[in-house]
Every structure is written in structure tokens, then in C-alpha cells.
C-alpha positions in Angstrom: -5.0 -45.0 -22.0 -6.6 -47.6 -24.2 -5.7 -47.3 -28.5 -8.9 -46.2 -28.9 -9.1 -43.5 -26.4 -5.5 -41.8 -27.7 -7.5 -42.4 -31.5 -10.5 -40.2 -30.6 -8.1 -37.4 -28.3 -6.1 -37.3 -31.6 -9.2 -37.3 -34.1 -10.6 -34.3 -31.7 -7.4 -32.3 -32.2 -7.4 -32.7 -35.9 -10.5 -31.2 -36.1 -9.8 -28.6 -34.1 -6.6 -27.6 -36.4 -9.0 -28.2 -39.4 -11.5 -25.6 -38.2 -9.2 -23.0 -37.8 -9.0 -21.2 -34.2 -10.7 -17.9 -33.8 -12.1 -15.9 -31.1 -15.6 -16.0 -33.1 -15.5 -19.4 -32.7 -16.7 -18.7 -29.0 -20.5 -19.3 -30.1 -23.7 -16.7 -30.4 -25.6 -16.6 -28.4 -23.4 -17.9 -24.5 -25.6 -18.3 -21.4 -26.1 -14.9 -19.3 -24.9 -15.7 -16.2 -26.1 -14.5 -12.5 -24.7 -11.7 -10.7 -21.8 -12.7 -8.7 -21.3 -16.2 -10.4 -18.1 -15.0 -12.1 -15.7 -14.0 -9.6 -13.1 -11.8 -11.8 -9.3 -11.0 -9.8 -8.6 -7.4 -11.1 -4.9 -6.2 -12.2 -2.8 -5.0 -9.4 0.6 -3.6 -11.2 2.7 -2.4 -8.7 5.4 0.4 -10.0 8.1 -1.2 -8.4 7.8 -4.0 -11.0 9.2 -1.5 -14.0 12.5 -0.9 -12.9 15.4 -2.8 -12.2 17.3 -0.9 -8.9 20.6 0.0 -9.9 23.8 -2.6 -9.4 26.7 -4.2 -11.2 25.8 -4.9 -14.8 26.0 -8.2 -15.6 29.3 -9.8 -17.0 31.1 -6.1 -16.7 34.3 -6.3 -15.0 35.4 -3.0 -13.7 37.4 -2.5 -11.1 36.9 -0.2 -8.2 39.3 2.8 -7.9 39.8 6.3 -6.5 41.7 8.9 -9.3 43.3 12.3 -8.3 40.8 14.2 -10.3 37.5 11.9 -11.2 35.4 11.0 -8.9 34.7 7.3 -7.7 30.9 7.9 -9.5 32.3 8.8 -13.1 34.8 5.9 -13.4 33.8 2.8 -15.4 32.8 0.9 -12.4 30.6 3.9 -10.7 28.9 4.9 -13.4 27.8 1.5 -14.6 26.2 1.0 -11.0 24.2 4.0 -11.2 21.7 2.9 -14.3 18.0 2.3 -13.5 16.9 0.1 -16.6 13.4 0.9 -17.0 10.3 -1.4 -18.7 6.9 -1.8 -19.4 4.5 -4.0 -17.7 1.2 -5.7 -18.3 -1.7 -7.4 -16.6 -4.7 -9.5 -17.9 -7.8 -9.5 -16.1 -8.8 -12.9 -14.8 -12.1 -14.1 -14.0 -13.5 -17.5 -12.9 -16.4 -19.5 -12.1 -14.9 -21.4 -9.5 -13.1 -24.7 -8.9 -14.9 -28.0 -10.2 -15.1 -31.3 -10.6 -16.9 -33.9 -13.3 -17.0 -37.8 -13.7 -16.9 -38.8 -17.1 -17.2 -42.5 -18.8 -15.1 -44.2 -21.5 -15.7 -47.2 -23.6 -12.6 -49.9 -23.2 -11.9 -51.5 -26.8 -13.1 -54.6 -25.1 -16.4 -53.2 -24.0 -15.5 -52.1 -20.7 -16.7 -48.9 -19.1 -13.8 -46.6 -17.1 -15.0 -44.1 -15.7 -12.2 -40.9 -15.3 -12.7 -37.8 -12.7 -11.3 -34.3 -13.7 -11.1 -31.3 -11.3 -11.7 -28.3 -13.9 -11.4 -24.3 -13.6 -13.8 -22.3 -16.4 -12.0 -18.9 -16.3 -12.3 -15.7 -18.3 -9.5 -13.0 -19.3 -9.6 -10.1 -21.1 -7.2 -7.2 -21.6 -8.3 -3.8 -20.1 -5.4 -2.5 -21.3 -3.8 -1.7 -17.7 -0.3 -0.9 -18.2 2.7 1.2 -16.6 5.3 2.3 -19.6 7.7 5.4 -19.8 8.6 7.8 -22.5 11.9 9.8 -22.1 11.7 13.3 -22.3 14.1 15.9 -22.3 14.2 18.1 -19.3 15.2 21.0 -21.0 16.6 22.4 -24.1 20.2 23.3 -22.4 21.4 20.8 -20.8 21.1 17.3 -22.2 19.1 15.8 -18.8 17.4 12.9 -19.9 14.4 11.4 -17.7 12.1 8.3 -17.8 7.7 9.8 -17.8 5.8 7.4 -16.3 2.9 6.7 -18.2 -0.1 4.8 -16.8 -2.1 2.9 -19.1 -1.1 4.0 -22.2 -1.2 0.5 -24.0 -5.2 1.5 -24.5 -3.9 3.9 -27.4 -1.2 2.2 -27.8 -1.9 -1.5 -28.4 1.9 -2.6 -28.9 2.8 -2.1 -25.4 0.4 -5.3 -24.1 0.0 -9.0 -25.2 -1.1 -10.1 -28.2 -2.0 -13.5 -26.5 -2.5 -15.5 -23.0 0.2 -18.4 -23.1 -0.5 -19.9 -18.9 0.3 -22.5 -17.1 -2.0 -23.9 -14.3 -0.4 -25.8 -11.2 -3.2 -27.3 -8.7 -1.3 -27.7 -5.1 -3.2 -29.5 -2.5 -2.8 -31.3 0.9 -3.3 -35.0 1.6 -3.2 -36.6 4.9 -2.5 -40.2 5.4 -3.5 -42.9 7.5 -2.0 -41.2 10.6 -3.9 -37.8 9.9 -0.5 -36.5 8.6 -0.2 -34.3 6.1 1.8 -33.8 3.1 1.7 -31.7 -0.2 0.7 -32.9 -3.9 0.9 -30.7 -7.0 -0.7 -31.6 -10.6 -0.1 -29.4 -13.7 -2.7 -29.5 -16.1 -3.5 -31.2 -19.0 -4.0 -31.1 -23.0 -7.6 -33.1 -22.9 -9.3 -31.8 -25.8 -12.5 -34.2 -25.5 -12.8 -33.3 -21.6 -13.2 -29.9 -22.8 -16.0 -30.2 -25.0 -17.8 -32.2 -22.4 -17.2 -29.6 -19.9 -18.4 -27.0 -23.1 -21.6 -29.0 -22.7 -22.2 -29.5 -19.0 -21.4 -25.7 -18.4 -22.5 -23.6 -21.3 -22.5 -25.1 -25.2 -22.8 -22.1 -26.8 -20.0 -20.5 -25.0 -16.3 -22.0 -26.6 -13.9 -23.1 -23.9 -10.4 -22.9 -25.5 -8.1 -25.5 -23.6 -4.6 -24.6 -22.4 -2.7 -25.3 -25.8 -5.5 -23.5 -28.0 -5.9 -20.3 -26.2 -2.4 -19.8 -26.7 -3.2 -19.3 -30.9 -6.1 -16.9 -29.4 -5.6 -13.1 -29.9 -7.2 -11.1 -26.7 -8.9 -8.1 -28.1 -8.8 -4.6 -26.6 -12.1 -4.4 -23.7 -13.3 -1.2 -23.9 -16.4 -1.8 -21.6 -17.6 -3.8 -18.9 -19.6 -6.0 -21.5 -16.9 -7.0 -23.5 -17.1 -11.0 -23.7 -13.1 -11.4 -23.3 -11.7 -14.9 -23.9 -12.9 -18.2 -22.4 -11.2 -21.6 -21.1 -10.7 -24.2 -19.0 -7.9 -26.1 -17.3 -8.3 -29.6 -16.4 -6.6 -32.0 -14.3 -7.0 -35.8 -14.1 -7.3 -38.4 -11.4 -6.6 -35.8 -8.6 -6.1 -37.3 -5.6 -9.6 -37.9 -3.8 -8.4 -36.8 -0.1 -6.9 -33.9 -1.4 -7.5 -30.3 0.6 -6.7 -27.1 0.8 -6.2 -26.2 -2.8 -4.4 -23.4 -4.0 -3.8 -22.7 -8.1 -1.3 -20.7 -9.3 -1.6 -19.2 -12.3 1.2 -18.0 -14.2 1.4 -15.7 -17.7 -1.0 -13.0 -16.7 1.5 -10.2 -17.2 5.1 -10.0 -18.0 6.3 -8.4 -14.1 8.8 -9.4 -12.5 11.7 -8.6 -9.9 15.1 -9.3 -9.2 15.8 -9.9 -6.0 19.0 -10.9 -3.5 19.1 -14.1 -1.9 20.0 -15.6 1.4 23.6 -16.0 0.1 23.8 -12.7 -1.5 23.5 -13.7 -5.2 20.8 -12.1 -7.6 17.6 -14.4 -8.4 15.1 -13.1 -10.8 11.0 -13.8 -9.3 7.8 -13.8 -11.5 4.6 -12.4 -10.4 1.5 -14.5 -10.7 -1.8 -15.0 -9.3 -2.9 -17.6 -6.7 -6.6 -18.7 -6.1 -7.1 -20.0 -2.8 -10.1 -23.1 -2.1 -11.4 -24.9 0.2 -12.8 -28.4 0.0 -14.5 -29.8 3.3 -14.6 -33.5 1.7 -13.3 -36.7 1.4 -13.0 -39.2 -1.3 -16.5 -40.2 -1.2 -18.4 -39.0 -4.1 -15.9 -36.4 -4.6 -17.8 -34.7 -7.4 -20.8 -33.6 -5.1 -18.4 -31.8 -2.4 -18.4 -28.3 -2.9 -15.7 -26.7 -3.5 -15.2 -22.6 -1.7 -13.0 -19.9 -2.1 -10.2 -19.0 0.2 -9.5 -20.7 3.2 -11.1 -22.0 6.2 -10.9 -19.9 9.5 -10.2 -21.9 13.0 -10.0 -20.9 16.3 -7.7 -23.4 17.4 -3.6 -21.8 17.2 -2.3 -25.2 16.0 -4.6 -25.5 12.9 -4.0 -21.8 12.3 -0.6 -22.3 11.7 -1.0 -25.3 9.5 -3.2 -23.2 7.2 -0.4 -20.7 6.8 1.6 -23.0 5.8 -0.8 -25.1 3.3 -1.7 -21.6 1.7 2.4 -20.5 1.5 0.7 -17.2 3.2 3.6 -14.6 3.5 4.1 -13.9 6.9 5.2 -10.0 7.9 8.3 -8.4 6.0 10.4 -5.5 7.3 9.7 -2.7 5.2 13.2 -0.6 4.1 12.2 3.5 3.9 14.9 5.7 2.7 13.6 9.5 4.5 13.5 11.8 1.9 14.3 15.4 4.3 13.5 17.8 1.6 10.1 16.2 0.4 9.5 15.5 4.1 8.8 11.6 3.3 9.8 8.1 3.2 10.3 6.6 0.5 9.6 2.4 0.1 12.8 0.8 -1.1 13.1 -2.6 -0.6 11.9 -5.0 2.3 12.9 -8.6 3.8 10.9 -11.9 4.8 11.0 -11.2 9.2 11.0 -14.9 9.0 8.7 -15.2 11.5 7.6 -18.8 13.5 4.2 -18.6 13.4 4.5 -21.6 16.3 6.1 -18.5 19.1 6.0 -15.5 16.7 10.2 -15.9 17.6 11.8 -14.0 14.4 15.9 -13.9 14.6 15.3 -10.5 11.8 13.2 -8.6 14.7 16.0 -9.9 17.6 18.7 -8.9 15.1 17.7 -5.4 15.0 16.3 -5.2 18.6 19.7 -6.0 19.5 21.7 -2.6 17.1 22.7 -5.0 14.0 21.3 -5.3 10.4 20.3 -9.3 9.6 22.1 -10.4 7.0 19.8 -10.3 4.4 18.7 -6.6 4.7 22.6 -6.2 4.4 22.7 -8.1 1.4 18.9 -6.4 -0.6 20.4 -2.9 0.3 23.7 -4.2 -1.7 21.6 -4.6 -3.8 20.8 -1.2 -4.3 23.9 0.4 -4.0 24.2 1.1 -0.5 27.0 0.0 1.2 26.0 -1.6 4.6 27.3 -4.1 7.2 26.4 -5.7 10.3 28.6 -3.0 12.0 26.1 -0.4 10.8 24.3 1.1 14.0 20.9 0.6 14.4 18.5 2.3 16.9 15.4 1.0 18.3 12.6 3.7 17.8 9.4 1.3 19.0 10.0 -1.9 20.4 10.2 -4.3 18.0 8.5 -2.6 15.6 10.3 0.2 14.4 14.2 1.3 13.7 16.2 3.9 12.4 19.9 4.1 11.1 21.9 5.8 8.9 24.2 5.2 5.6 26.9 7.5 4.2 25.9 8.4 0.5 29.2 10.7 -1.0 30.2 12.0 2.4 26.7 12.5 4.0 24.7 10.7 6.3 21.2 9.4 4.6 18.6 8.4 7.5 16.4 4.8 6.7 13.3 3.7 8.7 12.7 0.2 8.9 9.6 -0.6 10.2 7.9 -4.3 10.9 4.3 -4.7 8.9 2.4 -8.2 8.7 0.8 -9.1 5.4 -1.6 -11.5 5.3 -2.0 -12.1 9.1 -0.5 -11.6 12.0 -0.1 -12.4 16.0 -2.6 -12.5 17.7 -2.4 -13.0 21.5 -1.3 -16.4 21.7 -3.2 -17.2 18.4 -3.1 -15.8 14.9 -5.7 -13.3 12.9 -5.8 -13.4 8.6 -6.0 -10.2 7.1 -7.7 -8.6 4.2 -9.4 -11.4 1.6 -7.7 -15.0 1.2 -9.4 -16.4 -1.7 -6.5 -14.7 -3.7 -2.7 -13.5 -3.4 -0.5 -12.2 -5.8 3.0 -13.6 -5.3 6.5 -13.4 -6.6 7.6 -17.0 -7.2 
């Protein structure tokens, strides 16, 4: 970047600091915009991302022991492996009008014009105030029982419980293929560019204030307490993407504070964040890349081999088995945890499926339900209720026997034949990363 370019990029942020940020700033009278332009991705909090599943606290060495007259569960050790911490989670509401790209020109100090490309996503959030929190209430006035009320959405009375502000990040992930028609991934975060902000202000709407990814961070999101509530605008950018790139994905990350802790392969705990990825498609090249147009989710193909190379350019989650603890008296199974069925997509071959079609637990449902508290090895039986779909077993909790379920569900697609078929919409995923 010429002196002069990093002169007017600093001038421009001066004078935005000089202004003073404020969400009036966002102009009077913004451009109405068609019906269906704006493409908002509502909140989905899921319950199981306010608790923490009881296990050893962290850094507490206790030792495991049986006395004559305690029991294993009120010794330092049991006890502390029995607490459920509890929390209270968030979600924005994000809206968009869609991946884009503008060419923009530059005066060199010596006279030269450089002309720069920027791939840019207009987007939208507002707080609607969705929310799962818990109040503890005494179960009676006897005996001291203490239990966690779930509350849904009370951040809309009670606006300490959500964000004051949106603080993201944006990561564009694409695919380029090479001379060969290989094709490998190619990831861009974006970028302060004040100056290509405004211009984009201009091109899309100049009366409506796009905050860029530093500013909107200073911006407080009100309250929306109806549909017509503006929210809060901006605008990622990125520069000089790659011309060839394809199948886009964008993850977005600080739309609410969930999260979940989780075992890994090797039986250690790993903390995940929830976020929001938008899926695009771009049937172009690198000629005249700014006139290709750009679609949501991802394209759909007959053919088995280019199926399974848009699974893999889109990270789709392939099927999980799901963990149900039967709950006899309430006549129900309960969702507890569930495992990657680490399925090849090129055979539909998963070594989790033959694991448990074969009477053992794979290794890393042994090590989620440790997890939990349950004390399970690969000796535990397991019994084959549908073929290769669903299985049954027991644990012994305090000297009875506890039945689980374990059944096989796909998630975003699944076999098909010798081919695959996507499920549900794929122009957006919420994932644990």
C-alpha cells in the first residue's frame, strides 16, 4: 500500500473517532428494501448449551475411596463429580443481504491507477432478546432442596442477562483448484478498511451507516421489540480474494456466548464454540469476477464423486450416534450426549456403526459417557436392536442397572443407494468449532 493510500485509511479513521460512534449515526431516512432481499438466520439456542454435565472439577485432587459408613457419593471426590454448573446463554439475530463483490480504483502517488477487488457481506443484527437463564428456587420450606428454574427469554425484562455489544469475527473459506483441476482450501479473515466501507455505504444504500468490524464493536444493540426495529448494520470486507475461488462458506463467530465442553479422541476435555456458517455458491471463474453471481447454499449434483467433495468443501457433519439414557418411570429417553459415526462418505464404511454391530462401545462413546459420570468400557455388552441402526445396553448406577439407547441419525445428509441425498436447508449450519 502506497504512503498515500495508508494517509487517507488513517485520515478516514480519525474522523470517524472525531465524530463520535452512535447507533443514530445510521442515517434517516435508509432505503426500504424488497421482500425477501434480506435473508435474516434466526436464533436457535439449544438447552444443552447452559449446563456443564457433571465431572471432575478442575485442578481438585481427590482421591477415590470406599469408607465403612459414607458412601462413595458423599466423599470429597463423589460429591464434587455430581455438580451441574449451570449458565445463561444468548443469541443475536443475524440477517444479510448476501455475499458480494466491488472493484474499486486508487490513485498511485505517481499518478498510477490500481485498481483493488473486495468480496463484502452487508449484514444486519439485532437482539430479540432470546435467552435461556435459571433462577434457583427453593423446593420447599423443610428441607433445604435447592433447584435451578429454567427460564426462557427472560433477558427481554431483564436486559443484563444479554450483550451489550456485537464484537465478531468473519472467516471467508473457499476452494481453489489448480492447473490440474485439483482442489485445495484458502481462508481470508477480514479486514479494518474504513474507506472501502464508505464506498460500499454508497454503492448499496448512503443513507443507511455500515459500521465496519472494529466500529460495531463500540456499538450498543438496543432491545427489538418488533419486527420493524432497524437493528444494527455492517459490513465485512475482504481483499484480493483469490479469483478462482468456490464454494464459500463464512463463519461467523460472536453471535452468542454458547458453548460446550466436550471429550476428545484421546479422552481429554476440549471446550467448542457455537457459531453460524453461511453457505455460497459461486459458478465463476476469474473473469470479471465482480459480475458472477454469487447464491446461497450449495450446489446439488447427481454424480456420487462430486457429492462427496461438496461434503467435504462445506465441513457438512455427517450422522452422529445419538446417546438416550431411558427414563422407566417418565416412560422416555432422554438425549445425553452423542458421537461423530465417522462415516466415509466414499463406501458409507463407519468403524463406530461396526464397533457396535459387533457388542462393543467405540472408544469415543466410552470416553463422552466418562464424561458424564458413567463408568463404561469396551467390555460393556451391547445388543443390536435394528441392524445398524439401533442398540441397547446397560450401565450400573449405585447397584442398579440403567438401560441406554443408542440410535444412528444423519444430519445434514445421508446414504443414499450408492449416492448421497442433503437434508433440510444448506445455505446455513450452526456448528460447534
Amino acid at each position: 500500500m502506497t504512503l498515500r493510500l495508508v494517509g487517507l485509511f488513517v485520515c478516514g479513521l480519525i474522523l470517524n473517532l472525531a465524530s463520535g460512534i452512535s447507533a443514530q449515526d445510521r442515517g434517516s431516512f435508509p432505503r426500504p428494501l424488497a421482500a425477501g432481499v434480506l435473508k435474516a438466520f434466526a436464533p436457535q439456542i439449544d438447552a444443552r448449551d447452559t449446563f456443564s454435565v457433571p465431572m471432575a472439577m478442575p485442578e481438585l485432587q481427590a482421591q477415590e475411596y470406599q469408607g465403612n459408613l459414607t458412601a462413595q457419593a458423599e466423599t470429597l471426590r463423589g460429591s464434587t463429580r455430581d455438580i451441574v454448573f449451570f449458565r445463561n446463554v444468548w443469541q443475536l439475530e443475524f440477517a444479510t443481504l448476501g455475499l458480494r463483490q466491488i472493484k474499486l480504483s486508487f490513485k498511485a502517488p505517481d499518478g498510477a491507477v490500481q485498481n483493488r477487488h473486495y468480496w463484502y457481506l452487508v449484514y444486519r443484527v439485532r437482539n430479540l432478546g432470546e435467552s435461556i437463564s435459571y433462577d434457583q428456587v427453593k423446593q420447599d420450606v423443610v428441607f433445604p432442596y435447592v433447584l435451578n428454574e429454567v427460564k426462557l427469554d427472560a433477558a427481554k425484562e431483564q436486559p443484563e442477562l444479554l450483550p451489550r455489544t456485537f464484537q465478531p469475527t468473519f472467516e471467508l473459506t473457499g476452494w481453489v483448484a489448480d492447473a490440474k483441476g485439483e482442489y485445495s482450501p484458502i481462508s481470508y479473515r477480514d479486514q479494518f478498511l474504513p474507506l472501502v466501507a464508505k464506498e460500499i455505504q454508497k454503492l448499496e444504500d448512503p443513507n443507511q451507516r455500515l459500521f465496519n468490524s472494529l466500529e460495531i464493536g463500540d456499538i450498543e444493540i438496543p432491545l427489538s421489540r418488533s419486527e420493524s426495529d432497524p437493528g444494527v448494520w455492517g459490513v465485512a470486507v475482504w481483499e484480493e480474494v483469490d479469483p478462482r475461488v468456490n464454494y464459500v462458506s463464512i463463519r461467523v463467530k460472536g453471535l452468542t456466548n454458547a458453548y460446550r465442553i466436550v471429550a476428545t479422541a484421546d479422552g481429554k476435555i476440549d471446550v467448542v464454540n457455537k457459531m453460524l456458517q453461511l453457505n455460497y455458491w459461486r459458478p465463476g471463474d476469474g473473469a470479471q469476477q465482480d459480475r458472477d453471481f454469487v447464491s446461497y447454499g450449495i450446489p446439488y449434483t447427481d454424480g456420487h464423486a462430486e457429492q462427496v467433495a461438496i461434503t467435504k468443501r462445506y465441513a457438512l457433519p455427517g450422522p452422529q450416534i445419538l446417546a438416550y439414557q431411558v427414563n422407566e418411570l417418565a416412560d422416555r429417553e432422554v438425549h445425553v450426549t452423542e458421537v461423530d459415526a465417522e462415516v466415509d462418505v466414499t463406501d458409507f464404511s463407519s468403524p463406530v456403526v461396526a464397533a457396535l454391530d459387533d457388542g462393543k462401545l467405540p472408544e469415543s462413546l466410552i470416553n463422552n459417557l466418562k464424561l458424564f459420570g458413567y463408568q463404561v468400557s469396551d467390555s460393556t455388552a451391547v445388543t443390536q436392536v435394528i441392524d445398524s441402526s439401533m442398540w441397547q445396553f446397560q450401565v450400573d448406577v449405585e447397584g442398579k442397572k440403567q438401560k441406554w439407547v443408542l440410535k444412528f441419525e444423519p444430519q445434514y445428509w445421508e446414504q443414499d443407494g450408492k449416492a448421497i441425498r442433503f437434508l433440510k436447508s444448506l445455505d446455513h449450519l450452526w456448528i460447534y468449532q
